[in-house]
Each structure stands twice: as C-alpha cells, then as structure tokens.
Steps between C-alpha positions, in 0.01 A plus 500: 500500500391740799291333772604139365646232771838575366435861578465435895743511791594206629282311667497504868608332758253297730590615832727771633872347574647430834820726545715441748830628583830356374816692572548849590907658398619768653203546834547792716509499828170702661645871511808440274559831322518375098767648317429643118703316361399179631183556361400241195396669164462185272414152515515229222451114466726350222284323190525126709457643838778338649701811560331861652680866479433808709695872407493740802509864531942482564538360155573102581309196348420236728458145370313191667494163377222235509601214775185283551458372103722211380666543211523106410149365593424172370209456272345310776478828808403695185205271437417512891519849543178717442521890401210535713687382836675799635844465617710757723716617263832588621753795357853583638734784449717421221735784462501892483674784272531869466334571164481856486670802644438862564578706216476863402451675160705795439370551228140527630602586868310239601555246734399118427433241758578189507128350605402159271230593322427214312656128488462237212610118444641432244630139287685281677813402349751191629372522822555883526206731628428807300332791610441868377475794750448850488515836721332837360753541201745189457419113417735211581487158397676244742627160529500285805655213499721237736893526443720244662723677756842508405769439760885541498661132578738494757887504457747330683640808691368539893292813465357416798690823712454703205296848529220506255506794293135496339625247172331224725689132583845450377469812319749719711790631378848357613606757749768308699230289765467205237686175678737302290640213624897420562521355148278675307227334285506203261242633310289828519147474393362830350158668615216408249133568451311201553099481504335369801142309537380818680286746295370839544265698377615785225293775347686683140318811372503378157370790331395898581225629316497884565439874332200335343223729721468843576204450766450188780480203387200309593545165314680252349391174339602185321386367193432171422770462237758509747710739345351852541333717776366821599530775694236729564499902663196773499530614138692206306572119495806319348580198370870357575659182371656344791847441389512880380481702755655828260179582359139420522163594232302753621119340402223662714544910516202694680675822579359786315683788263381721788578330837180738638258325281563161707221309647603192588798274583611156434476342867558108406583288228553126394564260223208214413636185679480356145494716211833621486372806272201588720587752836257663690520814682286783762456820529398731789172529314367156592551389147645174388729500159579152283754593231679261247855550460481391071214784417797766531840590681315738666209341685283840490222305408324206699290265414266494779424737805334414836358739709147547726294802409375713765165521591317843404494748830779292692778684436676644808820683589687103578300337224822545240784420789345187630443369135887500441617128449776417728577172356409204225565150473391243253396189576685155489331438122519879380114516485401743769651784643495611891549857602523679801317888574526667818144334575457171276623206338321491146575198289500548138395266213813595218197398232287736666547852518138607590611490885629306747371144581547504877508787727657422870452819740743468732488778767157663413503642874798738414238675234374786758838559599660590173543825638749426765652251289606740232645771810731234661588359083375136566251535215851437291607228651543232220392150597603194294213217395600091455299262325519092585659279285165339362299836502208450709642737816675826493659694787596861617631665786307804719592695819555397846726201346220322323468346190168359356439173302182522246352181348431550075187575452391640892564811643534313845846542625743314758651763686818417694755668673900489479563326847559174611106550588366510100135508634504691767324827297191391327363771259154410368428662198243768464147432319481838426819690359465848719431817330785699314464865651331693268705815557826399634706794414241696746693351806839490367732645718282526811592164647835423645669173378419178667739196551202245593090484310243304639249294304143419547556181715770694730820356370782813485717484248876669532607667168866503639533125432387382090566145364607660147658146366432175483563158270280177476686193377459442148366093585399499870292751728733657645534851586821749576459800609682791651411708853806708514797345527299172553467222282190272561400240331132279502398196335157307462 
C-alpha cells in the first residue's frame, strides 16, 4: 500500500490564501500592562462552527457565537452562494463563566490553579450547549443554556414608599410603611412567580470529574460515540463515561515499577474522529501511538507507532527536547494525523508508519540559538497545531505573535502576525535549514539569556510574546488565535 495515491497527503492547494483580518477580542491598548490571569490558555471551535470558546489563565470560559450565517437560508441563497467567495465572518461575545477555582491539596501540599488547560464541545442537546473543561487536576462538564427570567407579579398594595430590603420588587416585608386605604381591600391578590419573554443566559456544572490523576493533565478528548471521553496526564490516560463522573477506566499506563527508569511522558492525546475504539496518543520521544480500545482493558499494546529516526552523527544535546510532541490532531476524515515539535509540523499517513508524509519547518532560524533558548526555558514552550476542515492547509503558531499557514504538500509558508496588520511580518522560508551546532553543550552556560534572536533576513523575534493556541473552523478558512489576552481572528 506504501507509496500508492491513497498513501499521499492531500493534495495541494494552487495558490497561497489571502488572509485578512476579521475581529480581534479583547485588544490592548499600546503599553497596557496584561494581567496573568487575563491571559487565554485554550481555544476551541464547536463541531458546526457556529459557536467559538476560549479558557484563560483565571479559570473562566468565554463563549462567542457565530452572527453573520443564517440559520434559515432558502435553497435558493444556498444555490447562489460559492464556498470559494470569502465572506467577513462575524463573532460576538455570547456570555462568560467562572469554570475553575484555585484549589489546594492537603494531602499533597500542593497548590492547584485554576488556568483552562484544555476546552472541548460537546453534543448539543434541546438547544443547550455542552462543553467539557479542565484545569491541571479537575474536569467539568457544563450546560449553557437560555432560561426565561422569572419575575414576581405585582400585588395590589402601594409598595411604592417601601424600603427594599434585597428580596427585590414587592418582596419587602410588611414593616408598618405599606398604605391601606380607609376601607381596606375588596380583594388582595397574592405575589406569584410568573415567567417573562426575557431570557438569560445560565451555565449548571452538570458533573465534576476529579481524583482521577496524580500528575497535570494535558488532555482531554471526545469520542465519536458521544458517550465517553478521555483524560490524559504524563504517565496515564482515562476513559470516563460522561454521566458517571464517580469513576473512570484507567487504559493507557506508561509509568514504570521504578519511577527512575522513566524516559518518556505522555504529552497529548486524542480519540479518531470516527472510530470510536481507535485513540491516539504522544510521547516526549517524538513517537506517535494508535491503540484499539477491544484488543485489551489495558491498551499496553498499540497497533501502530509513528516516529522519524535520526540521522547517524546528528545527535546533539537539544536533539531529544525539541523532538517532544506538544500536540496532535486528526484530520476531519481520521486519515492523517498533524503534530506539533518545538521545530516542525510533520503530517503522518495512519497507514504508514515508515515516517512522516509532510515535514513543515517552522522556525528553522531559532536552530543556532537552542542554547539560549533552553537558559531562559522557551525550548518548552508547547505550541498547539490546527488542520483545515478539507485537509489541504495546516497551521501553527511561533514567537513574536506569529502564526504560520503551510499549503499540503509545500514547505512554503504564509506567515502572519496577531494584529489588525496580519501581513505586516513576512518570513520567507529558508532554502537551506542552518546547521545544528555540532557541540552545543560546549557553550552552555557562557551566554546570558536573550529576550529577542535575529534571523538571516534581519527580522528580530521577541521570545516574551508566543502564539501557543489557535483553532481553524472546521468548514471555512478561518483562523483564531490567541496573543495574550487577545483574541484575533482571520479569514480567506
């Protein structure tokens, strides 16, 4: 089956898109000091597109909701529309909620916060939203949905000189300033509870899913059955039902009898947008695992591994840290899988485990400076990857707020910037990939850390300011991402 048709990427597009910028959520003011919690730490599109979610670093979820799409379009605009015309797409702020708090372990001493590591859609149910999110230790699984306010109807007493005391209109106790007329009342009508047209926005923690983990956990994914997920930390991932949240299976363990005999760590995992009984998950190895969930209860074993071999005499003192995979996603059809190193995109054939199919360097100029890199710890900086809805682009974000767009099949990128400016920093890509130092751990140590790196064509590049997440659209080209506690967003 190897180097059949079926076997390639897809194919690629015919020339490079035309981004432009859509909406940006949350812009700073030039100078405005950012606060750490402000800071977004997840980003996810729901399955039809029409709703977006961001988690920050203070523990709330954000939602936005698709304005620009009709939801009743008559046969007749959908025959006139074309997928190829690009539209500005248009998101507003839908509502907000705190989703996680600071916690501490006694039993640990540790403290937990309350940052959103990781956000996922879930079904829609009578026009409910669904969501999972989850901090280092604890997974939640909410509900949003409109609720009718509910008002008290008035009574026939004058309240009207009455001092409120907090139960709200008509709601005060009779304390002597109620005003009854001369001959009392024929009739007294009673207070009742009476919906109104008005709605409001509600979010119910339906379910806590916690003292599953003993380490951070990285992950958590859907499957396509709609009925189970997991969760995923260093050493073990879990599978939950989601209307138990008392116990979960424990069905991927890599932690050793001897905890100093470990070599590598789980970094991301997710299920096969199809095959409910198919997950996949990485390691800080650079190696790609498929398991299936019917060979045993405890998925020790997979059925196929991905992973590049190094070439002979090119090992360095980096070469194992920047070949940890920071994340994976499949794609739309479950047939390739994208994942993100601290220096490439490789795309992966799931039939082919003899390498990857595509390989997208994405900062090659940061190679000489691994040195300072690893002093100031931005060598472990964990960027997330994105794949378009049909396959033939994938994305990734880089320092000084930019995020690159690669065409399947070319290793030419779009490089654009987080600003209402996308194009304003153009980043050719080298011919040449430069020269891994040869003997790195020589100069270790006798350079001080640098905030900024220059490339070849004299672009700097701040290390202070890393576009870890983004989203694309799961039908249209369009791109979220996150500078801070900015939310841009770019269509083409």
């Amino acid at each position: 089956m190897m180097g059949s048709e079926s076997d390639a990427p897809p194919p690629p597009s015919s020339t490079p898109l035309d981004w432009k910028f859509s909406q940006v959520f949350g812009e700073r003011a030039a100078g405005e000091e950012v606060q750490e919690v402000d800071i977004i730490s997840a980003i996810e599109f729901n399955k039809s597109g029409s709703h977006l979610a961001t988690g920050d670093r203070g523990g709330r979820v954000v939602l936005f909701e698709r304005t620009d799409v009709k939801d009743n379009s008559t046969r007749k605009d959908l025959e006139n529309s074309d997928y190829t015309v690009s539209h500005h797409p248009e998101f507003r702020y839908k509502t907000e909620f705190q989703s996680h708090e600071p916690e501490f372990d006694y039993l640990k001493s540790l403290e937990i916060e309350e940052k959103i590591n990781k956000i996922k859609w879930c079904q829609t149910a009578n026009g409910a939203l669904f969501l999972l999110s989850t901090n280092d230790k604890t997974i939640k699984f909410w509900k949003v949905q409109e609720k009718k306010i509910k008002k008290i109807s008035e009574t026939n007493l004058d309240t009207s000189n009455v001092k409120s005391n907090g139960l709200g209109p008509g709601l005060s106790l009779p304390n002597g300033d109620f005003s009854f007329p001369a001959g009392g009342f024929g009739s007294l009508r009673l207070p009742v509870v009476v919906s109104s047209q008005e709605t409001n926005l509600v979010a119910n923690c339906r379910r806590v899913y916690a003292h599953a983990h003993d380490y951070h956990i990285n992950s958590i994914s859907n499957n396509s059955d709609g009925e189970t997920f997991i969760s995923a930390d260093d050493l073990r991932i879990n599978l939950w039902n989601l209307e138990i949240s008392s116990q979960s299976f424990n069905i991927v363990d890599v932690k050793p009898p001897n905890m100093e005999d470990l070599t590598e760590v789980i970094t991301s995992a997710e299920f096969h947008p199809i095959n409910c009984n198919t997950l996949a998950y990485s390691s800080s190895k650079g190696s790609i695992r498929l398991v299936d969930l019917r060979q045993s209860a405890l998925c020790d074993n997979h059925f196929q591994l991905f992973e590049e071999h190094e070439a002979p005499g090119s090992r360095t003192f980096f070469t194992e840290i920047i070949a940890s995979i920071s994340d994976i996603k499949f794609s739309k059809d479950g047939r390739h899988i994208l994942s993100r190193d601290y220096m490439t995109l490789k795309l992966w054939d799931i039939n082919m485990n003899s390498g990857p199919v595509a390989t997208f360097p994405v900062h090659e100029y940061l190679r000489p400076k691994l040195c300072d890199l690893y002093e100031n710890d931005s060598i472990f900086d964990k960027f997330e990857c994105c794949q378009s809805g049909d396959g033939s682009r994938v994305a990734t974000g880089s320092y000084s707020n930019l995020f690159r767009v690669f065409e399947s099949g070319s290793k030419e990128a779009t490089t654009l910037e987080a600003s209402r400016n996308p194009m304003r920093r153009q980043v050719p890509t080298p011919a040449k990939p430069v020269r891994s130092l040869p003997s790195i751990t020589r100069v270790v140590g006798r350079r001080g850390t640098e905030a900024q790196v220059t490339d070849a064509n004299g672009n700097s590049y701040d290390f202070t300011t890393k576009l870890l997440h983004l989203a694309w659209h799961p039908t249209e080209n369009l791109i979220a991402c996150a500078a801070a506690n900015s939310l841009y967003m770019y269509y083409a």
